[in-house]
C-alpha positions, 0 to 999 in steps of 0.5 A: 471449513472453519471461518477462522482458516480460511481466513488464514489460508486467503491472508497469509499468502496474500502479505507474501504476494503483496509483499513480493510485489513492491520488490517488483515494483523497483526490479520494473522501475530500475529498468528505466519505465515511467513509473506513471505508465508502470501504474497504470499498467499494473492497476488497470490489468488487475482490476479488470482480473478483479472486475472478472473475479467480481461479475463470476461471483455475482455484481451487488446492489450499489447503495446510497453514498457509493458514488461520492466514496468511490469518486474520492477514494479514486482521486486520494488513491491516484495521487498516493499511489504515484507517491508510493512508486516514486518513493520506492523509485528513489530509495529502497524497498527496505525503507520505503515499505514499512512506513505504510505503517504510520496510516494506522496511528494517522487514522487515530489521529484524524479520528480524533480531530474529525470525529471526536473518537478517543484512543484509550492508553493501548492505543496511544501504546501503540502509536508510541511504538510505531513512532520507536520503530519509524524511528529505528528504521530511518536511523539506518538511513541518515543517522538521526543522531546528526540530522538537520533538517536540511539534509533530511529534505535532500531524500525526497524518496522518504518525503513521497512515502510519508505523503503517500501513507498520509493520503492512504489515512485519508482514503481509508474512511472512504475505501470503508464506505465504497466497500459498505455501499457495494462489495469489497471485489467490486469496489477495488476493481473500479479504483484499481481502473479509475487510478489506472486511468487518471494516472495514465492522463496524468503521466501522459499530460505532464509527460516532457517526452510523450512517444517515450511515456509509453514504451516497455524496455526490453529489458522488463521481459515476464516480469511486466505481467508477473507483477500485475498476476502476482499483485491482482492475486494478493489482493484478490485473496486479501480482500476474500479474507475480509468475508471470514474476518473483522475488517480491522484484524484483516487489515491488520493482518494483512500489514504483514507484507510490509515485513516480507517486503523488507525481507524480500528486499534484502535477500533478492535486491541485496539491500544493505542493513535490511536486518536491522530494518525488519526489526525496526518493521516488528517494531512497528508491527507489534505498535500497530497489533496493539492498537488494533486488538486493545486499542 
């Protein structure tokens, strides 16, 4: 079978499957469950579905430099990660989502700084469109029009999204390098558990209530372990794409579930003005394309 479509047939579903998961994620998070606990859930039973995934496939030789990438990547991750769900926790998918996107022209930016790598102009395009979009979506949020910066730090929702997208531009250099120095099945099983981990002593640590910390309301019923099927499948296929493709097209590609995210947020959590939030996220997406394919 051609590389190329079997590429597609792993990516495709995989933006559809991650894109429905962060949907989830706020159906689960509206039941009252710690969002911490939620996490560690969710990425604890993944990654050891992914390690299984991994030993069935065959281990790989570990290289030089895998333990310091793995060991950063897991600390930049746990903190994002807890950023992200508290960011959805607090406003809505539709918003929240497709500002994952801004890791992209962050990455250039820090490339610039740290390794000196220059953009060329479809690269700077590309992060001026993304910029447009942000913008666009936000604006159907607080009207940026009449925005102070008073009342844009009254949603600490968008503010934990932007923190969790600039932590996933740091982690990204390191997610590469565990990836290089192992395999990519291999390496996010063993960040998907050491987040799940951390995350878990950290929730349980600062918890004010710590017998609530690590209860399941009743009202979770199947969507608990059809979140953790639907997430460890999407990235389990996401990942697989990364062998019949460039990992910068996969990647880019695999951005997509941001807009099935955007989608899904409007048809099944009736989220208001999604319409013009999936415009404002082709936006972004078409800025992001153009600094990966030109750029």
């Amino acid at each position: 079978m051609d590389a190329t479509l079997i590429f597609l047939l792993c990516i495709l579903p995989a933006t559809v499957l991650l894109g429905a998961y962060e949907v989830l994620i706020k159906k689960l998070l509206n039941t009252g469950i710690n969002e911490r606990f939620l996490l560690s859930l969710i990425f604890g039973f993944a990654g050891v579905i992914i390690l299984i995934v991994s030993s069935i496939v065959g281990f790989p030789e570990i290289k030089d430099g895998f333990l310091i990438a793995f060991i950063g990547t897991s600390v930049l991750n746990t903190f994002a990660m807890w950023f992200w769900y508290r960011a959805i926790q607090q406003e809505n998918v539709s918003i929240i989502s497709p500002i994952r996107l801004i890791s992209s022209p962050l990455i250039l930016l820090t490339s610039f700084f740290i390794l000196g790598e220059k953009p060329n102009i479809w690269g700077i395009a590309g992060v001026f469109i993304i910029v447009v979009g942000l913008w666009l979506l936000l604006d159907t949020r607080i009207e940026i029009k009449k925005v102070s910066f008073k009342k844009i730090a009254k949603y600490s929702g968008i503010w934990f999204a932007f923190l969790g997208a600039i932590l996933f531009a740091f982690s990204f250099p390191l997610d590469k390098q565990a990836v290089v120095s192992s395999s990519s099945l291999f390496s996010a099983s063993l960040v998907f558990i050491t987040v799940s981990i951390l995350n878990f002593i950290i929730g349980y640590i600062t918890s004010k209530n710590k017998n609530k910390f690590c209860i399941i309301p009743k009202s979770v019923g199947f969507l608990l372990p059809l979140i953790i099927l639907v997430f460890a499948v999407g990235s389990v296929l996401a990942l697989e794409s990364l062998n019949y493709s460039l990992a910068g097209y996969a990647s880019s590609v695999k951005r997509l579930s941001v807009l099935w995210a955007v989608i899904f947020s409007g048809v099944f959590l009736q989220e208001r003005k999604y319409e013009k939030r999936i415009m404002a996220t082709i936006i972004m997406l078409l800025g992001l394309f153009l600094m990966v394919f030109f750029g």
